[in-house]
N, C-alpha and C positions, 0 to 999 in steps of 0.2 A: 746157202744152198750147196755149194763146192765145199766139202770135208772131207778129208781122209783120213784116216786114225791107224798109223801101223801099230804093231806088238808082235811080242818072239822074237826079239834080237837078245844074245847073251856071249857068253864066252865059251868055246867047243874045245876038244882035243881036234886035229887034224883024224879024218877018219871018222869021224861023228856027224850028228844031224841036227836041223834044225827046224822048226817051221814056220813061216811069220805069218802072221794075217793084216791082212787091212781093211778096216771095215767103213762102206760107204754111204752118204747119205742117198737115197733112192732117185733123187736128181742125179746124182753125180755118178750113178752105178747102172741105170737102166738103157740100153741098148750103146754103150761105149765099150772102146778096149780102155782094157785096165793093166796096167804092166808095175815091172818092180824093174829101179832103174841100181847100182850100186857106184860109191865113189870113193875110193882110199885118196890116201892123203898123198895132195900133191898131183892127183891124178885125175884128165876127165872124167865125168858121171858118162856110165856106159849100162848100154840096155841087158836088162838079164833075159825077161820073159813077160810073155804077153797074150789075154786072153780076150774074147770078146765075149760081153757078158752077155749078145744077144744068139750065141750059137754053140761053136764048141772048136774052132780056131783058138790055135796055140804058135806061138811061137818062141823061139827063143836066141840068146846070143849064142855064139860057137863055143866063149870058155866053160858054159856051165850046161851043153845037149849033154843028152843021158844022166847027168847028175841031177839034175835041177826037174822039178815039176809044179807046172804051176794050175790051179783048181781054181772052183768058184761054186758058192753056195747063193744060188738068186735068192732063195727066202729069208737069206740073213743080209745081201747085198756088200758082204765079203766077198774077195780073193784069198787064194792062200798062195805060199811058194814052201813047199818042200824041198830042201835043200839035203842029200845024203853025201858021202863021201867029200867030205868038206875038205879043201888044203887053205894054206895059209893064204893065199893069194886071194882064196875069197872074202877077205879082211876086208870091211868098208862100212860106211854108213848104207842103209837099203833105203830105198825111198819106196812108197806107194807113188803114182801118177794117175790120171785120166786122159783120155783123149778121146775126143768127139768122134763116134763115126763120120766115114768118108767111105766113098766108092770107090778112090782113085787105089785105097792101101794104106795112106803116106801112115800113118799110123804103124805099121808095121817096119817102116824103115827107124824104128826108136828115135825119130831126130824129135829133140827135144821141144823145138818152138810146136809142135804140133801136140805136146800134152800142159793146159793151161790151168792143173791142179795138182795140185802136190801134196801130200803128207809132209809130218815134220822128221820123220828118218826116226828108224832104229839100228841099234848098232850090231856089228856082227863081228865078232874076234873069233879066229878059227890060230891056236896054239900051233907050235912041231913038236 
């Protein structure tokens, strides 16, 4: 019932774009936020952006506002993350995640024991 399938990770010049999808099983995508988490190497896994697939609530981490945009298509029960103006720093693995709505938010604090589904990671190399 819990699946998440990323795609669109590849290798960019710095200054270039990207956009990844993750596509959900209808369990796992109807009325949750659905986020995209990233981790370089050697580095905590840290929240990028986050959507709730039952409205139109966004949010996102501080290193990627304004660059980063994240979407949602309910009749395919995908996310997307458009990612423009890439630097090398956005180098990582991307994860897909779920999290159960809640009233309280905690969802939106990216802490991670609060999404209990994961993708298996697409890669993302941003070149100088």
């Amino acid at each position: 019932q819990g699946q998440l399938v990323e795609s669109g990770g590849g290798s960019v010049q710095a200054g270039g774009s990207l956009r990844l999808s993750c596509a959900a099983s209808a369990y796992t995508y109807t009325r949750n936020y659905m986020g995209w988490f990233r981790q370089a190497p050697g580095k905590e896994r840290e929240g990028v952006a986050l959507i709730y697939t039952g409205g139109v609530s966004t949010y996102y981490g501080d290193a990627v506002k304004g660059r980063f945009t994240i979407s949602k298509d309910n009749a395919k029960n995908t996310v997307y993350l458009q990612m423009n103006s890439l630097k090398p720093e956005d180098t990582g693995m991307y994860y897909c995640a779920a999290c159960p709505y809640r009233e309280d938010g905690y969802c939106t604090t990216f802490t991670r024991s609060g999404f209990p589904i994961w993708g298996q990671g697409t890669q993302v190399t941003v070149s100088s």
